[in-house]
VEXNU-260656 format. One record per residue (C-alpha): x, y, z; residue in three letters. Coordinates in nm, 2 decimals. Example, Ala and Ser with C-alpha at 12.3 -4.5 7.8 and 13.67 -1.06 7.14 Angstrom:
+--------+--------+--------+------+
!      X !      Y !      Z ! resn !
+--------+--------+--------+------+
!   1.23 !  -0.45 !   0.78 !  ALA !
!   1.37 !  -0.11 !   0.71 !  SER !
+--------+--------+--------+------+
***
This chain:
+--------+--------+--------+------+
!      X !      Y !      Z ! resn !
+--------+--------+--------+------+
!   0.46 !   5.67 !  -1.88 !  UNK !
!   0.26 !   5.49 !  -2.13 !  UNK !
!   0.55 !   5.27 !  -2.27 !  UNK !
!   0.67 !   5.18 !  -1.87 !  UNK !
!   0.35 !   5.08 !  -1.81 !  UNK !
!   0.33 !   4.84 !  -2.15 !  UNK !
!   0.68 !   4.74 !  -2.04 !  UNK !
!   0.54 !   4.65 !  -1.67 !  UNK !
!   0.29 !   4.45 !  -1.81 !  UNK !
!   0.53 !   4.23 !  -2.04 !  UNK !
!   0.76 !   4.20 !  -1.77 !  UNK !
!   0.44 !   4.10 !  -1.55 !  UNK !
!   0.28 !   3.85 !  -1.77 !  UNK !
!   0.60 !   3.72 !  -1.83 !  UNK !
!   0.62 !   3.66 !  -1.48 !  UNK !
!   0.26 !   3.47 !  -1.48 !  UNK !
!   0.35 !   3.25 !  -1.74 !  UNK !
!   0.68 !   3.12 !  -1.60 !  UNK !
!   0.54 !   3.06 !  -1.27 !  UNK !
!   0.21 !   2.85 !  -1.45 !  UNK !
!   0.44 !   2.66 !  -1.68 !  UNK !
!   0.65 !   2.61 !  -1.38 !  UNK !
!   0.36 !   2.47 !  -1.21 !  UNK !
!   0.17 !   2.29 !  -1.48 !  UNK !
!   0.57 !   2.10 !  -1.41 !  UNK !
!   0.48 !   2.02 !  -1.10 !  UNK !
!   0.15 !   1.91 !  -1.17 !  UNK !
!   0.25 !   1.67 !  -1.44 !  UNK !
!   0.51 !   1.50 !  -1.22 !  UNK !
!   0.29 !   1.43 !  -0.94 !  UNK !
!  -0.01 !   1.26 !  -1.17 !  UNK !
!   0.25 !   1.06 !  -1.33 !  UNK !
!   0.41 !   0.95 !  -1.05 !  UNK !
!   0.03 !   0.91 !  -0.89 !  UNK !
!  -0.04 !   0.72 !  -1.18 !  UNK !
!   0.28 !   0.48 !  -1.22 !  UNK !
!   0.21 !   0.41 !  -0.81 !  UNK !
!  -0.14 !   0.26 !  -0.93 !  UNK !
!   0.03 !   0.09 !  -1.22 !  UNK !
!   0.25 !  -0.09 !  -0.96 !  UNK !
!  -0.01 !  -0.20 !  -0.75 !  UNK !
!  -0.21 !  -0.33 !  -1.05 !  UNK !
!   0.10 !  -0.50 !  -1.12 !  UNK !
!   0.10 !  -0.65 !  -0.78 !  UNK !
!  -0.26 !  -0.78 !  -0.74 !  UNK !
!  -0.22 !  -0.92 !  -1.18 !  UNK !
!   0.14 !  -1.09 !  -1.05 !  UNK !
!  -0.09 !  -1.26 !  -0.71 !  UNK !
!  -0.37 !  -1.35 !  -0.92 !  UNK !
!  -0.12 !  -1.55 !  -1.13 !  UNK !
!   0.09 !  -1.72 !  -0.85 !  UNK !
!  -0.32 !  -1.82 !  -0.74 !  UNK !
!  -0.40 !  -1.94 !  -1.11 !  UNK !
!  -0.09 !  -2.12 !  -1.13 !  UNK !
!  -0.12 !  -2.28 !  -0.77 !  UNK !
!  -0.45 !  -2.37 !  -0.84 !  UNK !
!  -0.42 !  -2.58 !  -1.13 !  UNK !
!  -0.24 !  -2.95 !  -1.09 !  UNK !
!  -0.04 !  -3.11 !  -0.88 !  UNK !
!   0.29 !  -2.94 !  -0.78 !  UNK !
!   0.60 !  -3.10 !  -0.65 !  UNK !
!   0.90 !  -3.02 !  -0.49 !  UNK !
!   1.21 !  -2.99 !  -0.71 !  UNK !
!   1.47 !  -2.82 !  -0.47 !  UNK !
!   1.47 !  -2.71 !  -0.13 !  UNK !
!   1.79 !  -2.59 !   0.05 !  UNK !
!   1.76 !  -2.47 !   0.39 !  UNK !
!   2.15 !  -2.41 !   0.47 !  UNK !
!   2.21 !  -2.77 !   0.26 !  UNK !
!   2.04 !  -2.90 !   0.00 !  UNK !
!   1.69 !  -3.11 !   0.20 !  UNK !
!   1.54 !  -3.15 !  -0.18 !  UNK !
!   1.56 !  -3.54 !  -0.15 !  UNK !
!   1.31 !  -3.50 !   0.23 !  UNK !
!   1.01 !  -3.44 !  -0.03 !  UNK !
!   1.05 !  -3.72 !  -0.22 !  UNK !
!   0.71 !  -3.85 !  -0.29 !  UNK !
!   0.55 !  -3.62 !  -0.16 !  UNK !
!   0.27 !  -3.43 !  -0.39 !  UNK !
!   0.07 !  -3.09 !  -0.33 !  UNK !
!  -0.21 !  -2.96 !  -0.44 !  UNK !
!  -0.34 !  -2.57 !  -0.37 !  UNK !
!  -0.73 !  -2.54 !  -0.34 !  UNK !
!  -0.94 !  -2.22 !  -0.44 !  UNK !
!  -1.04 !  -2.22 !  -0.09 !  UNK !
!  -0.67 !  -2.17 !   0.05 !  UNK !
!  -0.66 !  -2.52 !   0.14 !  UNK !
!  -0.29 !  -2.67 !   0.07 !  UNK !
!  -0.27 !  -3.08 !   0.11 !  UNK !
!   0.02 !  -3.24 !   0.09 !  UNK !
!   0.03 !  -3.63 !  -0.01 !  UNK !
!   0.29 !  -3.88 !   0.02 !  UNK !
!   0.12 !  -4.30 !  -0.03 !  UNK !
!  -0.18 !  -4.25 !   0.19 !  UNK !
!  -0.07 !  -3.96 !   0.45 !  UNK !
!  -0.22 !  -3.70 !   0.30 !  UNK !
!  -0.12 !  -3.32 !   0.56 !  UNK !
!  -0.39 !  -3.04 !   0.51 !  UNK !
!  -0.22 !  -2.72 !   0.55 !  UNK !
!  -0.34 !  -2.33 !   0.39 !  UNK !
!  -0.15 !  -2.13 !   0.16 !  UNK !
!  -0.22 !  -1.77 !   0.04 !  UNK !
!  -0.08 !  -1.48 !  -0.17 !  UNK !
!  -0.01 !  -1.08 !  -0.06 !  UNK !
!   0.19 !  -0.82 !  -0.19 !  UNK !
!   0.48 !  -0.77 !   0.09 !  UNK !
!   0.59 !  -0.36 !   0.19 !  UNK !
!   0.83 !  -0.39 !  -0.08 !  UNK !
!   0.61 !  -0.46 !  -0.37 !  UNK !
!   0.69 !  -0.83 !  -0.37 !  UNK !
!   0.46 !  -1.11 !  -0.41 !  UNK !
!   0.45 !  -1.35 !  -0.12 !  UNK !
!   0.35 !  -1.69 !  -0.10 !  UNK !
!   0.23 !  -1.78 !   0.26 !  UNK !
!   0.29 !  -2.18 !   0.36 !  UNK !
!   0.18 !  -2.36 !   0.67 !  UNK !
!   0.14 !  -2.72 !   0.72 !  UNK !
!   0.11 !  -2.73 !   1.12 !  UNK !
!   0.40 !  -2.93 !   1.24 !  UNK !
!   0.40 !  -3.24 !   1.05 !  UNK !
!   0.77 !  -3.36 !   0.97 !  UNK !
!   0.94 !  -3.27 !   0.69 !  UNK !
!   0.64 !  -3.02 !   0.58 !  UNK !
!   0.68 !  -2.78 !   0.88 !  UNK !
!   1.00 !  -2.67 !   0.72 !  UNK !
!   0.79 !  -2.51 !   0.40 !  UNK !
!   0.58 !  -2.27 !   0.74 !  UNK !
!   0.70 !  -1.96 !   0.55 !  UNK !
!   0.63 !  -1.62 !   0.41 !  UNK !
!   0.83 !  -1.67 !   0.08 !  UNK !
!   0.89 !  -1.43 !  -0.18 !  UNK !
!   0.78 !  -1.51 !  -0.51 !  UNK !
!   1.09 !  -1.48 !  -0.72 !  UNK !
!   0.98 !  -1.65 !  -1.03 !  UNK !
!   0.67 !  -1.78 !  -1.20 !  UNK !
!   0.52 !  -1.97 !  -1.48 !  UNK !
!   0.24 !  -2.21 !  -1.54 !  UNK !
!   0.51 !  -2.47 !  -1.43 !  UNK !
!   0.74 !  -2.37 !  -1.22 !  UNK !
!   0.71 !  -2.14 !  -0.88 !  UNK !
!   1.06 !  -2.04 !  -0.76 !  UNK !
!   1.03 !  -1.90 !  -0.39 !  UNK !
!   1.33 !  -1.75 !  -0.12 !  UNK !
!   1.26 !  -1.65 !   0.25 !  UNK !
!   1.54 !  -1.49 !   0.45 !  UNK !
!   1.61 !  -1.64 !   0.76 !  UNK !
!   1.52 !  -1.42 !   1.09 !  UNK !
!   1.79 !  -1.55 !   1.31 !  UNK !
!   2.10 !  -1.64 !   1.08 !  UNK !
!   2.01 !  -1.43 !   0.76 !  UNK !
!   2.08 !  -1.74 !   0.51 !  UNK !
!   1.83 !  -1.75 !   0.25 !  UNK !
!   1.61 !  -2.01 !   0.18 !  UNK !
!   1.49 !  -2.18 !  -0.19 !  UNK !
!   1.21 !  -2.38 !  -0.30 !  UNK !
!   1.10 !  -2.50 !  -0.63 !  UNK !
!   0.79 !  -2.60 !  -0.68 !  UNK !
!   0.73 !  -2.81 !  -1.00 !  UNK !
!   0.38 !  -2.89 !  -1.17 !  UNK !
!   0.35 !  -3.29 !  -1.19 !  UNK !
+--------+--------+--------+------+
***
């Protein structure tokens, strides 16, 4: 009786270990996955702070457009310059278009540069949520997907 009893208890704290190493498993999973979801999102806000450092220093211009066909030549001469204070102004001789810009993180995890410049020809055309698709100190490189067509626009934006 003795020995069945030893043998139940084995068999028993076999039992227990399995099912805490099974769930120490789980455990481990969930934190890293807990912790690679806040690694992302610091990702996000380093990757929009960035895009705002970059923006915010110079004067940018545009290199390429293309909005079905390539419009790059529309912005000739024309300058922009992104203010701390979300303040965008485009100049071009002595028109000079305020407008606002700002940075978010979109649903997918992707920065997004927001552009509006009111209705001002040939500047309303840049009125988008674009996603930033590349960065540096000198070059922004941004796309927006067309609502009604599903063409995808580019725009290159070039410090001076």
């Amino acid at each position: 009786m003795d020995l069945v009893l030893v043998l139940f208890s084995m068999v028993q704290f076999d039992f227990m270990k399995r099912r805490l190493q099974t769930s120490m498993l789980i455990l481990a999973a969930i934190l890293s996955t807990a912790s690679m979801c806040g690694d992302d999102e610091e990702n996000e806000d380093q990757d929009n702070k960035n895009v705002e450092a970059s923006l915010g220093q110079g004067i940018w211009r545009v290199t390429y457009f293309f909005d079905q066909e390539d419009e790059t030549s529309d912005f000739d001469g024309y300058t922009f310059t992104f203010n701390n204070d979300n303040v965008a102004i485009a100049t071009k001789n002595s028109l000079s278009v305020p407008g606002s810009w700002d940075t978010e993180n979109s649903s997918h995890g992707e920065t997004k540069l927001y552009l509006d410049f009111g209705t001002t020809s040939p500047l309303e055309e840049l009125n988008e949520d674009w996603v930033v698709v590349e960065f540096s100190s000198v070059r922004i490189t941004l796309e927006h997907e067309s609502g009604g067509n599903g063409d995808t626009d580019t725009l290159m934006l070039e410090r001076n």
